[in-house]
N, CA, C and O atoms as a GROMACS GRO file, in nm:
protein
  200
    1UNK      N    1  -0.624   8.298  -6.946
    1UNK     CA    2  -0.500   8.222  -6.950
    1UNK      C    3  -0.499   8.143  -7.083
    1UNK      O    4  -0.603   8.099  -7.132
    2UNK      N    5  -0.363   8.125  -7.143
    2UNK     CA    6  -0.376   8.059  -7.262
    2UNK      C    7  -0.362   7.926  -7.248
    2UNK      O    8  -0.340   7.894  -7.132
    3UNK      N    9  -0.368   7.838  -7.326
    3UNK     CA   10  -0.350   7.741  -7.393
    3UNK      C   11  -0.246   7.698  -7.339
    3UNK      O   12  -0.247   7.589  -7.283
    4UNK      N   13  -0.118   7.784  -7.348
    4UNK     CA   14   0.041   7.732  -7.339
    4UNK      C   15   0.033   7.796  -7.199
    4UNK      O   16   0.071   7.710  -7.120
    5UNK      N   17  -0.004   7.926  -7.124
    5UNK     CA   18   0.010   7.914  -7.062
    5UNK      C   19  -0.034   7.815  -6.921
    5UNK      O   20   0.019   7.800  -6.811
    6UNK      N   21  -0.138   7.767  -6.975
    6UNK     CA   22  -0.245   7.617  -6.867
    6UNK      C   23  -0.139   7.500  -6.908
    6UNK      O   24  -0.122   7.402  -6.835
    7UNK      N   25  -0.080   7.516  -7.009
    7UNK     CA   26   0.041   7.394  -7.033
    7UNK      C   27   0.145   7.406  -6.949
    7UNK      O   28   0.167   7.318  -6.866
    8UNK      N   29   0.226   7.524  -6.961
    8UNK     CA   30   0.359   7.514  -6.863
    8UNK      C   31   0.313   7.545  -6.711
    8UNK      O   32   0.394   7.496  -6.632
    9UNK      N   33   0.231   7.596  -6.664
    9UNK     CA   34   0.172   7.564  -6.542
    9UNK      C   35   0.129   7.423  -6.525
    9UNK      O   36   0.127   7.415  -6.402
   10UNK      N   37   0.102   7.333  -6.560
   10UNK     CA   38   0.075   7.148  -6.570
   10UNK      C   39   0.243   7.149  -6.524
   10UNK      O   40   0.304   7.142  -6.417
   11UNK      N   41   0.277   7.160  -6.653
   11UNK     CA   42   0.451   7.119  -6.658
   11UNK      C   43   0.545   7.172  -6.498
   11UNK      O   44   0.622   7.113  -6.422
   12UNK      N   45   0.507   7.267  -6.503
   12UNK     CA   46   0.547   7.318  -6.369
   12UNK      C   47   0.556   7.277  -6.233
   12UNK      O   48   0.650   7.282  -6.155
   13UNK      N   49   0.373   7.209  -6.213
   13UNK     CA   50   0.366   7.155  -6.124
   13UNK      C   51   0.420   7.020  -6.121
   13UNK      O   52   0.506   7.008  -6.034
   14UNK      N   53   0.402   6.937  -6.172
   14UNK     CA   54   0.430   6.836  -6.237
   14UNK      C   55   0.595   6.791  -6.203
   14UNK      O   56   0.632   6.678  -6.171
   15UNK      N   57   0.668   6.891  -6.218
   15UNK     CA   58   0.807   6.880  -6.216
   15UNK      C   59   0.824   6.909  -6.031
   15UNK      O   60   0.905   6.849  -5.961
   16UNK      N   61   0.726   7.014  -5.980
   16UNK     CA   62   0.773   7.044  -5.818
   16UNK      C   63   0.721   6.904  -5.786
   16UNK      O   64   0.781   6.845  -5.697
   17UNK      N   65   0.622   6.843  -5.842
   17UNK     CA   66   0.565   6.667  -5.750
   17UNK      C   67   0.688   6.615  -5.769
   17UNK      O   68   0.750   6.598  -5.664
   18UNK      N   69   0.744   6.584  -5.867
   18UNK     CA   70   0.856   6.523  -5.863
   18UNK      C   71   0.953   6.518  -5.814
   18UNK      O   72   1.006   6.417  -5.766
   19UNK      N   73   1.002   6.642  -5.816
   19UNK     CA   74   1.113   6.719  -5.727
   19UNK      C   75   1.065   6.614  -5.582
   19UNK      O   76   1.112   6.509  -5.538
   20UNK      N   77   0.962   6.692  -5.542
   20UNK     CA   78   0.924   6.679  -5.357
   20UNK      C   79   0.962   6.485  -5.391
   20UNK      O   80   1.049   6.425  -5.327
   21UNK      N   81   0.887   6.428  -5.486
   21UNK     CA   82   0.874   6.259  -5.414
   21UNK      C   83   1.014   6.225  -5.426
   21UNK      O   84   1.077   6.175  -5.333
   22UNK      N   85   1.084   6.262  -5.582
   22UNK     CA   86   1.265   6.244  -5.506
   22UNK      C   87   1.327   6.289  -5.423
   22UNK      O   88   1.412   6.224  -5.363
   23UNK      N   89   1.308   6.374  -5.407
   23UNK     CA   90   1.361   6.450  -5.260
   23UNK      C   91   1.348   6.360  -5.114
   23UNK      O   92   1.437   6.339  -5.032
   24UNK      N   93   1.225   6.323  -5.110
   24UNK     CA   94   1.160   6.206  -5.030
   24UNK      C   95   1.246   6.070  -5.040
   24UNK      O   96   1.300   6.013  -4.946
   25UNK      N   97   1.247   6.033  -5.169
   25UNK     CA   98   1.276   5.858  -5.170
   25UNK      C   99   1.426   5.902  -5.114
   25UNK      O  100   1.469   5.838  -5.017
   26UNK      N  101   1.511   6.013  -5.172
   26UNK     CA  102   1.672   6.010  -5.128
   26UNK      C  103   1.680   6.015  -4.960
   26UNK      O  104   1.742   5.933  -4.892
   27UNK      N  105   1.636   6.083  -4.928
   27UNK     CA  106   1.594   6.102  -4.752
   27UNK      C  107   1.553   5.985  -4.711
   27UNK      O  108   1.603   5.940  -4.608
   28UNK      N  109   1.468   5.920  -4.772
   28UNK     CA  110   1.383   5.767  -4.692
   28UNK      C  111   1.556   5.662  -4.724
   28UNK      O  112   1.603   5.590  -4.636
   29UNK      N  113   1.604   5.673  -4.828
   29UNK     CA  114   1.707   5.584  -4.880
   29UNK      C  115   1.812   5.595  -4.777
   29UNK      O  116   1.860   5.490  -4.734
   30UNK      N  117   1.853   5.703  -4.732
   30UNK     CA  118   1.981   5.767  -4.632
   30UNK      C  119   1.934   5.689  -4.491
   30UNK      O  120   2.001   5.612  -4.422
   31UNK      N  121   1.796   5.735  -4.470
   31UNK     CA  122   1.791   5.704  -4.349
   31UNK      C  123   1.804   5.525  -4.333
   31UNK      O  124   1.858   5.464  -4.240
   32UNK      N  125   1.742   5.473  -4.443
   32UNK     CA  126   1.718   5.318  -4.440
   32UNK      C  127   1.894   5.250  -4.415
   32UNK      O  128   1.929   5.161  -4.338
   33UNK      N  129   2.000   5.352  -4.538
   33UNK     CA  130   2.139   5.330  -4.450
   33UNK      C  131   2.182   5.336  -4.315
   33UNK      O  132   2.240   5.245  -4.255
   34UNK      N  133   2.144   5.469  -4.260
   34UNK     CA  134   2.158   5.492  -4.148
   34UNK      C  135   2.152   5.388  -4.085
   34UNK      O  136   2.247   5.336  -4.026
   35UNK      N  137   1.991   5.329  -4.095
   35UNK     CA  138   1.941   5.249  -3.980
   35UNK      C  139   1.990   5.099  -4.016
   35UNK      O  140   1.974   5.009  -3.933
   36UNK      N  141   2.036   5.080  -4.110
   36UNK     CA  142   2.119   4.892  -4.145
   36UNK      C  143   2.263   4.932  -4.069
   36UNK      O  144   2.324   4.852  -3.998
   37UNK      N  145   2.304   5.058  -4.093
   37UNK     CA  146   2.466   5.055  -3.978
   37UNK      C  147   2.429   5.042  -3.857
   37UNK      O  148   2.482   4.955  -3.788
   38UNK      N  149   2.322   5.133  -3.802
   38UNK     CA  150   2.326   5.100  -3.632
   38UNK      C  151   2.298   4.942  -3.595
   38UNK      O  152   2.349   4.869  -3.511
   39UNK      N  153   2.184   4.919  -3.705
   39UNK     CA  154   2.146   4.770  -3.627
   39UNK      C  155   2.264   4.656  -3.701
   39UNK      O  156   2.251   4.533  -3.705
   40UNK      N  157   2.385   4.742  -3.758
   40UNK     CA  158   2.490   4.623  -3.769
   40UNK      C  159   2.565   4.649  -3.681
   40UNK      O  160   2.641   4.555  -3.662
   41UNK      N  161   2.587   4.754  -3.600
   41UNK     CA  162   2.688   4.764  -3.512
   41UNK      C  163   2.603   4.751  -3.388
   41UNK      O  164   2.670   4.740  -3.285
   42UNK      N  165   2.478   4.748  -3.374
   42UNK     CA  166   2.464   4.648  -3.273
   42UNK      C  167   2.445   4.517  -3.255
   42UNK      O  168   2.462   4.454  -3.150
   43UNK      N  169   2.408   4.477  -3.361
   43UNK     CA  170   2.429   4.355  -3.387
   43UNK      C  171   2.615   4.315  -3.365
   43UNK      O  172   2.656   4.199  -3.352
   44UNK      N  173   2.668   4.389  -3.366
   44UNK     CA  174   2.822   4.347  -3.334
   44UNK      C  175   2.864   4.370  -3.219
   44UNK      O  176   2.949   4.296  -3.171
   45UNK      N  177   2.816   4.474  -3.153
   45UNK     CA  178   2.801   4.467  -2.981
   45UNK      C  179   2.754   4.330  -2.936
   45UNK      O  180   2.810   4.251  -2.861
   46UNK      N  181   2.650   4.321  -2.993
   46UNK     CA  182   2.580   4.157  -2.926
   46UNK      C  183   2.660   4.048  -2.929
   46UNK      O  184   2.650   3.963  -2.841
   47UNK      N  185   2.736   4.039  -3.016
   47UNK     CA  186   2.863   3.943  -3.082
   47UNK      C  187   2.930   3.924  -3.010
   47UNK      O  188   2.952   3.814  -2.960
   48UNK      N  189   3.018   4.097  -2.964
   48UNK     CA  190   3.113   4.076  -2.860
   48UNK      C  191   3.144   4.044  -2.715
   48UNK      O  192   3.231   4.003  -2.638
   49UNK      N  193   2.956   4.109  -2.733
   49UNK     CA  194   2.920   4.027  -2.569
   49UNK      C  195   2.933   3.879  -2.538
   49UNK      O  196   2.970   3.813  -2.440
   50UNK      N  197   2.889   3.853  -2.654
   50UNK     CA  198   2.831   3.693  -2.599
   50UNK      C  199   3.006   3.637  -2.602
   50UNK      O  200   3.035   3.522  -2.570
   0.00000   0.00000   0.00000
């Protein structure tokens, strides 16, 4: 294997880690929305109860 090719294989991988951990933070980010609407709309159930 060459030189360049042990380089763009680095580069390669390098770019799929990245890929996967953004891929991750956008998914962790959605869900963290998700979960501030439910616990505001229950938090507004609780409201209307009381």
């Amino acid at each position: 294997m060459t030189e360049t090719e042990k380089l763009t294989k680095q580069r390669n991988l390098v770019a799929a880690a990245f890929n996967a951990i953004e891929d991750k933070s956008l998914r962790l980010a959605m869900n963290a929305e998700d979960n501030e609407k439910k616990l505001a709309d229950a938090f507004g159930e609780l409201l209307d109860f009381i």
